[in-house]
C-alpha positions as a Python dict, from the first residue, in 0.01 Angstrom:
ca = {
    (1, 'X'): (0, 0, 0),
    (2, 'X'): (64, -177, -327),
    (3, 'X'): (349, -10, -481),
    (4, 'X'): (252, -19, -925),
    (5, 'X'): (-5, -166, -1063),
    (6, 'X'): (-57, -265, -1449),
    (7, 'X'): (-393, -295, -1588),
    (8, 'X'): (-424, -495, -1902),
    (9, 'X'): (-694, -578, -2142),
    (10, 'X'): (-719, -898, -2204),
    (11, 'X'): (-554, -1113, -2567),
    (12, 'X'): (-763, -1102, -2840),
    (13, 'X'): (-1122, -1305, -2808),
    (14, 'X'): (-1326, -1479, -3080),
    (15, 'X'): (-1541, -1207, -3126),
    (16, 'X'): (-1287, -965, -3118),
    (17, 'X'): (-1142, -1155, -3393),
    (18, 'X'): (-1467, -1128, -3600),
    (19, 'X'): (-1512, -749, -3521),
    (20, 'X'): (-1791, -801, -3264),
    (21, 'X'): (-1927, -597, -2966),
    (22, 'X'): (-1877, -827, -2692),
    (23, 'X'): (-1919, -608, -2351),
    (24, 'X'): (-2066, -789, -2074),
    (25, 'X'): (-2092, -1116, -2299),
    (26, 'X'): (-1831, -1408, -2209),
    (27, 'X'): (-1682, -1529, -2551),
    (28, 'X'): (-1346, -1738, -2503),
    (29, 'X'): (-996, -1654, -2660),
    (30, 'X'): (-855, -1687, -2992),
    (31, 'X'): (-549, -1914, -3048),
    (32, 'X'): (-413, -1547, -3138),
    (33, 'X'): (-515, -1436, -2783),
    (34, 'X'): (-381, -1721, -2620),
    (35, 'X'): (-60, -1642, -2819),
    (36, 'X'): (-88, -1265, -2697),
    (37, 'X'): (-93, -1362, -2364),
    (38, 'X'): (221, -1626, -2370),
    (39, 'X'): (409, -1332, -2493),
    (40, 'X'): (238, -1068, -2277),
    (41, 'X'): (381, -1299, -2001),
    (42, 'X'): (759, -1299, -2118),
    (43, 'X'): (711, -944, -2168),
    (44, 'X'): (625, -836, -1800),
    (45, 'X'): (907, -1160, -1676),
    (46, 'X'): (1145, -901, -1490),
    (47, 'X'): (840, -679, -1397),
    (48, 'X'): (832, -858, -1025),
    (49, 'X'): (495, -913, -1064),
    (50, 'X'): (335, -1035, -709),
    (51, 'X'): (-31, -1094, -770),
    (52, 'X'): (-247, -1154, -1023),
    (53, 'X'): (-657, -1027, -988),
    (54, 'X'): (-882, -1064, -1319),
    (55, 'X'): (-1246, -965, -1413),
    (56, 'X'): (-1439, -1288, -1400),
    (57, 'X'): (-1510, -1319, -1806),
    (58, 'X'): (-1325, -1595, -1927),
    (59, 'X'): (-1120, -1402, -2199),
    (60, 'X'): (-973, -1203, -1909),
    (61, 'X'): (-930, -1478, -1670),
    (62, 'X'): (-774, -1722, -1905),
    (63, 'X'): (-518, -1459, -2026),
    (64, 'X'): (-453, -1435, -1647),
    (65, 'X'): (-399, -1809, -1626),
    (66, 'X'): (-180, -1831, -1938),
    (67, 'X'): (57, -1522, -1758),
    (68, 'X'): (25, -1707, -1376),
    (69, 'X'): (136, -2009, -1536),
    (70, 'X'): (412, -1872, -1715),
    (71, 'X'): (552, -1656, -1424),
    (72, 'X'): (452, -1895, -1147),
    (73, 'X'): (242, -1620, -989),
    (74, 'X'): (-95, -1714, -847),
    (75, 'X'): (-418, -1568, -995),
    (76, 'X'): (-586, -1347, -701),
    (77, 'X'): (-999, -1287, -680),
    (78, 'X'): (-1181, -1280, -990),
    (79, 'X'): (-1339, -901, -986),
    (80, 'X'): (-1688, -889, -1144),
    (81, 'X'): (-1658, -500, -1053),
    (82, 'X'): (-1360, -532, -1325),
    (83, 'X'): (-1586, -679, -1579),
    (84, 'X'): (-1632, -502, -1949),
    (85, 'X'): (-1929, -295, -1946),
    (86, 'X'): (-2266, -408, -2092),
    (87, 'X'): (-2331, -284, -2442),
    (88, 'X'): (-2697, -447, -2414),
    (89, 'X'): (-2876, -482, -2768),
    (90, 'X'): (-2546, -454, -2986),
    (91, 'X'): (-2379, -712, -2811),
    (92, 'X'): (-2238, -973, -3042),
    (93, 'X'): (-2331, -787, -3375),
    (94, 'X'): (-2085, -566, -3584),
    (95, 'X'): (-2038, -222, -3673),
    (96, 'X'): (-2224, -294, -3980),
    (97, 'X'): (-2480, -475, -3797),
    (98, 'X'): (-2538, -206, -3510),
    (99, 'X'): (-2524, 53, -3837),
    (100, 'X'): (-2813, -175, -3981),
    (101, 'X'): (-2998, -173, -3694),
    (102, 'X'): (-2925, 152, -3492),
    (103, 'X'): (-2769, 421, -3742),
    (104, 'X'): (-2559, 689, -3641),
    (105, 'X'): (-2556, 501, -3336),
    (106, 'X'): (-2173, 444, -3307),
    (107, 'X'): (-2098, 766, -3404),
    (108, 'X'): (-2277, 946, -3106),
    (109, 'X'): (-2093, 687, -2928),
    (110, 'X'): (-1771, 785, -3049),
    (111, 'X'): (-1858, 1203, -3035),
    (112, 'X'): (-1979, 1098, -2644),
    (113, 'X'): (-2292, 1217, -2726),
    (114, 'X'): (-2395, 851, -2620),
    (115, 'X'): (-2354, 791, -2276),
    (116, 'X'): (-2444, 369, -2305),
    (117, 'X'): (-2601, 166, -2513),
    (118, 'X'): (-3008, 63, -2595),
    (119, 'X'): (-3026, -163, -2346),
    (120, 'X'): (-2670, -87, -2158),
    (121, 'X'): (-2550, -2, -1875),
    (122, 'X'): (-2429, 368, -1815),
    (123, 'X'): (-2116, 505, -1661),
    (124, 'X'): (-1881, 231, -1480),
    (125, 'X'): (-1630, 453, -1304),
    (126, 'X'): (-1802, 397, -1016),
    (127, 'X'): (-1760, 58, -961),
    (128, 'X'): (-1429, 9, -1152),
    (129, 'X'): (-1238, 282, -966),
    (130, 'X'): (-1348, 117, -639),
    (131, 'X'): (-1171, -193, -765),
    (132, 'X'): (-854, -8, -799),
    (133, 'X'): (-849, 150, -464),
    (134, 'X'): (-909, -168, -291),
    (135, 'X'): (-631, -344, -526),
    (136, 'X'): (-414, -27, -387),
    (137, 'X'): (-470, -52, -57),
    (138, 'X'): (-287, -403, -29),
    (139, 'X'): (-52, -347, 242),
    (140, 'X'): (248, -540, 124),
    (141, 'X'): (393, -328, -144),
    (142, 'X'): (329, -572, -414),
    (143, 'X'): (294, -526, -798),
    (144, 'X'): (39, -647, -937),
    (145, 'X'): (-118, -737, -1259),
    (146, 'X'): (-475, -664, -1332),
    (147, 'X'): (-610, -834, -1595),
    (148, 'X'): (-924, -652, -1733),
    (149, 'X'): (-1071, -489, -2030),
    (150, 'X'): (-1056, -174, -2255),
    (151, 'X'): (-1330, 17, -2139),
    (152, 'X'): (-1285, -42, -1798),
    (153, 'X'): (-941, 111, -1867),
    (154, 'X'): (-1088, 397, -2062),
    (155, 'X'): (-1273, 461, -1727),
    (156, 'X'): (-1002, 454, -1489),
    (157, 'X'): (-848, 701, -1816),
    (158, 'X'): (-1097, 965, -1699),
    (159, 'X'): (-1112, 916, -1332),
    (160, 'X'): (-745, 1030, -1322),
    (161, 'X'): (-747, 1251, -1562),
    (162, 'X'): (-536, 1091, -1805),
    (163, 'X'): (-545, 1167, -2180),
    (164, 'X'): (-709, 864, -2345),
    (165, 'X'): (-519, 621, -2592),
    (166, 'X'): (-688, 347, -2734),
    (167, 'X'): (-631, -17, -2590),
    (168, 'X'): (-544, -288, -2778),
    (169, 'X'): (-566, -667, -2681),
    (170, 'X'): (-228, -699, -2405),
    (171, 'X'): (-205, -319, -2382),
    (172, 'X'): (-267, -96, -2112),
    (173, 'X'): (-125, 151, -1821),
    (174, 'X'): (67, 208, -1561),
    (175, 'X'): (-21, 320, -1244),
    (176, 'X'): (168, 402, -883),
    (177, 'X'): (74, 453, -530),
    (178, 'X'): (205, 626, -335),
    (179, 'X'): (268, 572, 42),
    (180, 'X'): (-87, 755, 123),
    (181, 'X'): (-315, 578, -82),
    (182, 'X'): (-297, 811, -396),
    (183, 'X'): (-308, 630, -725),
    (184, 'X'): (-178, 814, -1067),
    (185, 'X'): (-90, 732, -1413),
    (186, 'X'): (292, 638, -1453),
    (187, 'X'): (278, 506, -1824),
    (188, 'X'): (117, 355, -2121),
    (189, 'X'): (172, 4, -2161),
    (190, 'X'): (184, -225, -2498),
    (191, 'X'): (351, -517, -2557),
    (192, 'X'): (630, -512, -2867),
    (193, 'X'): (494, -618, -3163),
    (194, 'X'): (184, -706, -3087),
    (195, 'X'): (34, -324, -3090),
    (196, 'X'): (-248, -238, -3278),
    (197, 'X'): (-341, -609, -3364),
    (198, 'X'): (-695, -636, -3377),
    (199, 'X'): (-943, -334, -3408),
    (200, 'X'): (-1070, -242, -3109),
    (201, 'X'): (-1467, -318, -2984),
    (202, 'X'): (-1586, -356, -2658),
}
């Protein structure tokens, strides 16, 4: 069985950087999220990091190139089951564009009164958790970095039960297995001085 892995969403994009809902979409990096993940690398350097597996948008996989590169670790599969979920109509507008167009909309989003978005797709535990269990059924023992996004982390948040803390760009969790499989939360996971960064949108 792997032996930890550490999820990750992925440096800052563009459109984070301009406070838009991105989701499914594929908008590159920022220099600052290029920056996040040069540092995000030296951060996780005595981590003993084995393999790395990204979702297959670009801001995630090129964060995943910038760390491989850095740590001379080569970048695994790219998941599309790890992929952000899809926010349909709102993607690429901002909170005061999706309160233009759809108000109240983000709040019954953030009471969970919403369950996805006009257009969206709906829950992605499903497919995200069995990402994880295959990653944790490698049967080497390795550690390894998944590079991925902040709602698929919220969703692998409730699928174990954890209490939820919100994910900025190069933070994320902890997880073990242990020798039969079973995967829990170990810790949260934020690189020094780069917390709370950018706001947070999917």
């Amino acid at each position: 069985m792997a032996k930890r892995l550490l999820l990750v969403r992925h440096g800052e994009s563009v459109w984070n950087a301009e406070g838009r809902w991105q989701g499914s979409a594929d908008p590159p990096l920022s220099d600052a999220g290029r920056a996040q993940a040069a540092a995000l690398a030296e951060f996780i350097r005595d981590e003993g990091i084995d393999h790395i597996v990204t979702s297959d948008l670009d801001r995630a996989h090129e964060t995943a190139r910038i760390v491989a590169a850095a740590l001379g670790v080569p970048v695994g599969v790219m998941e599309d089951r790890l992929r952000e979920r899809d926010v349909g109509e709102i993607s690429g507008l901002t909170r005061a564009e999706i309160e233009a167009k759809f108000p109240g909309l983000l709040e019954k989003w953030r009471t969970g009164e919403l369950t996805k978005m006009p257009g969206g797709e709906d829950d992605i535990t499903p497919r995200v958790s069995a990402a994880i269990e295959a990653l944790a059924s490698a049967p080497d023992g390795s550690v390894v970095l998944v590079v991925t996004h902040g709602g698929v982390i919220g969703a692998i948040d409730r699928w174990l039960g954890t209490e939820y803390r919100r994910v900025g760009n190069v933070q994320g969790r902890w997880l073990t297995v242990d020798d039969d499989g079973r995967i829990a939360f170990d810790a949260h996971f934020g690189v020094s001085d780069l917390d709370d960064t950018t706001a947070v949108v999917l």
